[in-house]
VEXDO-631425 format. One line per field, with one value per residue (C-alpha): residue number from 0; residue in one letter; x, y, z. Coordinates in steps of 0.001 Angstrom, whole numbers, always signed. Example, Ala and Ser with C-alpha at 12.3 -4.5 7.8 and 13.67 -1.06 7.14 Angstrom:
2
num 0;1
residu a;s
px +12300;+13670
py -4500;-1060
pz +7800;+7140
***
This chain:
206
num 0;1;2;3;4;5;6;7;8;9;10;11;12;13;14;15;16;17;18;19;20;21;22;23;24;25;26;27;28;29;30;31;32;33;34;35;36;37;38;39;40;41;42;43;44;45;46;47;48;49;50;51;52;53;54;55;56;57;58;59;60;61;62;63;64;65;66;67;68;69;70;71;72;73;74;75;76;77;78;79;80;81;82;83;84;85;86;87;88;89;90;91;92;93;94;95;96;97;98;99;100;101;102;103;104;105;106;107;108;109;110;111;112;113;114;115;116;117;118;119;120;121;122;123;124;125;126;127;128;129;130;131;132;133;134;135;136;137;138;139;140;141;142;143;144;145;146;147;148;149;150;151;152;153;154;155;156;157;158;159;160;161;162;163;164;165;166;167;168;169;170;171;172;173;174;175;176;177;178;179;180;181;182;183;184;185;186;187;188;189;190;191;192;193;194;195;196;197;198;199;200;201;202;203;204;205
residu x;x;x;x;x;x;x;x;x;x;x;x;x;x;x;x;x;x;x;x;x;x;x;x;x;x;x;x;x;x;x;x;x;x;x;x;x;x;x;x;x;x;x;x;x;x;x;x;x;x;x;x;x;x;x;x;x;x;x;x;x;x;x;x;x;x;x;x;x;x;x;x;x;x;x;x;x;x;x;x;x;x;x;x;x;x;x;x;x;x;x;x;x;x;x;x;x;x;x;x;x;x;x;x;x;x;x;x;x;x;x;x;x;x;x;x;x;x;x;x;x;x;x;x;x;x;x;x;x;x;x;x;x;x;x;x;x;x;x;x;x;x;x;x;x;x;x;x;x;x;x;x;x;x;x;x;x;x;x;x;x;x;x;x;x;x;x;x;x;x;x;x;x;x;x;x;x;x;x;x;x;x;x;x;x;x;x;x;x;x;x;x;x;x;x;x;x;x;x;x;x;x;x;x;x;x
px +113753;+114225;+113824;+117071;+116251;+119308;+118613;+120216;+122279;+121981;+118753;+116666;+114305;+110147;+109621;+112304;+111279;+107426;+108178;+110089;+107280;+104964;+106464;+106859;+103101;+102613;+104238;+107100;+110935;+113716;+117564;+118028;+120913;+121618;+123701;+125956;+125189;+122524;+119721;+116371;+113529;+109678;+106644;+105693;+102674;+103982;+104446;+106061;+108268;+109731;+109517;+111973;+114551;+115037;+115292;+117673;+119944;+119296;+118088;+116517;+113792;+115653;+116599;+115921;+114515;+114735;+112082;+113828;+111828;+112278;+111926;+110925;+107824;+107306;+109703;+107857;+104687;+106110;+108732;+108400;+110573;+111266;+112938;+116463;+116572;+114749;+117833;+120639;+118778;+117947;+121630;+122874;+120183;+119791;+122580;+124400;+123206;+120026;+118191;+117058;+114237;+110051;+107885;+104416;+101373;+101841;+104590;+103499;+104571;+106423;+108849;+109581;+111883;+109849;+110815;+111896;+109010;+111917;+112387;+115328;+114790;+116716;+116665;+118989;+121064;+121025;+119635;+117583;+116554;+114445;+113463;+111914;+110669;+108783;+107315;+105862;+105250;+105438;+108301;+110436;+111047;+114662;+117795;+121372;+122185;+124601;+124402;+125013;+128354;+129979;+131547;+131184;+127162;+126675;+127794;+127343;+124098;+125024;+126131;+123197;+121263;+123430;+123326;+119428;+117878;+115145;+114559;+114300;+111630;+114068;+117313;+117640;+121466;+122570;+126194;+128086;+126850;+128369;+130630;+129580;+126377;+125139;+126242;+123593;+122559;+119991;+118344;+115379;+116656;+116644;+120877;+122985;+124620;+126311;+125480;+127527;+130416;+129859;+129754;+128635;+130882;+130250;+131959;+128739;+127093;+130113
py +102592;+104212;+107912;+109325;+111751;+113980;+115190;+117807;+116192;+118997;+119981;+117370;+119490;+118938;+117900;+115299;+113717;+114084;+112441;+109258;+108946;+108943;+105865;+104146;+104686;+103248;+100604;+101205;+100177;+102507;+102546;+105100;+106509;+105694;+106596;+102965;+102535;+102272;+100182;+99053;+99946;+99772;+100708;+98063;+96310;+95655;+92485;+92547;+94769;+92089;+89539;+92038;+92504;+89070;+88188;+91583;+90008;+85911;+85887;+83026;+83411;+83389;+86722;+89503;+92637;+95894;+98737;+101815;+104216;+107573;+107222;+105646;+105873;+104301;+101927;+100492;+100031;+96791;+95218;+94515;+96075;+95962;+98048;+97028;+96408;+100174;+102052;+100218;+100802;+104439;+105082;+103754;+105710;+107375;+105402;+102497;+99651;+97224;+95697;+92280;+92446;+90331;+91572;+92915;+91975;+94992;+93456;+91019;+87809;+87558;+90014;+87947;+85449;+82156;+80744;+83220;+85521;+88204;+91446;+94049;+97757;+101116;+104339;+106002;+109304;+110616;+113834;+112449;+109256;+111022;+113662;+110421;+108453;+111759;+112724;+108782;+108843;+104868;+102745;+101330;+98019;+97822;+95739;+96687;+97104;+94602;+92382;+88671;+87214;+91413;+92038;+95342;+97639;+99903;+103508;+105480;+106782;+107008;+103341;+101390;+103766;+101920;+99054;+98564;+100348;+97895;+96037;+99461;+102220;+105304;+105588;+108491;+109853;+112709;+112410;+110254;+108171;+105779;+101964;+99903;+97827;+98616;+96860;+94060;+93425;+90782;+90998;+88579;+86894;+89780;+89712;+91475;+89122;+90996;+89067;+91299;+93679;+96797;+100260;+100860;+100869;+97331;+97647;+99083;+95760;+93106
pz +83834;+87458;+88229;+88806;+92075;+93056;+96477;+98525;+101283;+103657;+102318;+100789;+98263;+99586;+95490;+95175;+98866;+97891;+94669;+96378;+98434;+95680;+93840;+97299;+97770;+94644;+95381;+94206;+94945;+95825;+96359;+99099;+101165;+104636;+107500;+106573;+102968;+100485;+100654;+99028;+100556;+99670;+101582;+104641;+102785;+99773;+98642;+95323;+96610;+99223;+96413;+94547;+97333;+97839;+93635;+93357;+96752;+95858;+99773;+101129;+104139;+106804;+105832;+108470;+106967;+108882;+109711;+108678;+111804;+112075;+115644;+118940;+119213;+115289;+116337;+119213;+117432;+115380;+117787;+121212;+123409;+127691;+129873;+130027;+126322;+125698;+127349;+125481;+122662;+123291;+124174;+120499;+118237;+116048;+114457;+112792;+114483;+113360;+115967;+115668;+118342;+118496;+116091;+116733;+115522;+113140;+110701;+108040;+108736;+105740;+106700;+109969;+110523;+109696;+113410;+115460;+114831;+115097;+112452;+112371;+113760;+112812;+113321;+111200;+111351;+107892;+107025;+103307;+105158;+108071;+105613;+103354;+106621;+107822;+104333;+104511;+108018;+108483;+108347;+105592;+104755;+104352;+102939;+102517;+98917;+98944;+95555;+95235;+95263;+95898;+99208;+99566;+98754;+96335;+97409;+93943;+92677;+89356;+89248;+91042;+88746;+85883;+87336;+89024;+86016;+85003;+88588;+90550;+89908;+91683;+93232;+95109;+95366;+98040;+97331;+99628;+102626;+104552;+102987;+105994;+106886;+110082;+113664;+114248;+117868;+118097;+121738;+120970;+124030;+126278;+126144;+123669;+120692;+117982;+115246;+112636;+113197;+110974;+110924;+114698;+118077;+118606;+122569;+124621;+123407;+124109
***
């Protein structure tokens, strides 16, 4: 049964935060609120907890997971990033976008994509989020709470808790947050490609 963790939007309570962090630590796995919408997240190493995401979405491995950073200088320890790319990037964060960009030597491989070598970056602007990402100081590994067959996430605590009960160990729920995935840029190439059209001003990268 998941913990049921109602957080202060504005702000988060230390014991609810430290108590998230706690399950993630123990490898644990959360549904959490973003900036765009919810999402499942569990702590970069763990590998049941990837496993769990991809049973709870049906995704196959071609999947890109995201590193949920709480900023740049976490986010340029896993993906590798130049110039050119680093202001575009710097200009559109904190904020809805994901980042498809080469991973380094820091992510697991199975969190890559199994060719491209590639993983998804964000760095989000949502008050619990950062509160969670600084209490853990390391990333998160991420997915939009979108399930199988829906077209639109999950957006109410109450109901993933309803819902996720037995294949989530805490959903954390700060009142509302965002309806829309996140705008994904992939710039593996070194050029912008919006590869999905979402909650982020998609016209600075077309």
């Amino acid at each position: 049964m998941a913990k049921y963790l109602d957080v202060h939007p504005v702000n988060p309570q230390k014991r609810a935060i430290d108590q998230a962090v706690r399950i993630l630590q123990e490898d644990g796995l959360i549904a959490y609120p973003t900036d765009s919408c919810y999402a499942l997240g569990c702590r970069l190493g763990n590998k049941d907890g990837i496993d769990r995401i991809r049973e709870i979405r049906k995704l196959d491995d071609k999947h890109h997971f995201t590193l949920m950073c709480e900023n740049f200088a976490q986010l340029g320890q896993f993906v590798v990033v130049d110039n050119a790319v680093f202001r575009a990037i710097k200009a559109s964060t904190p904020g809805n976008y994901t980042f498809i960009l080469p991973a380094t030597k820091e992510v697991p491989r199975r969190m890559m994509h199994p060719k491209k070598k590639t993983v998804g970056a964000r760095i989000p602007d949502h008050v619990v989020t950062q509160a969670l990402l600084e209490a853990m100081g390391e990333p998160l590994l991420t997915s939009t709470l979108l399930l199988p067959d829906e077209a639109e996430p999950l957006i109410d605590g109450w109901e993933i808790k309803e819902r996720l009960d037995h294949v989530v160990d805490a959903v954390i729920d700060s009142g509302e947050c965002g309806t829309t995935p996140t705008t994904v840029v992939d710039f593996s190439s070194g050029e912008a490609e919006i590869i999905r059209y979402g909650a982020g001003d998609p016209t600075r990268f077309e």
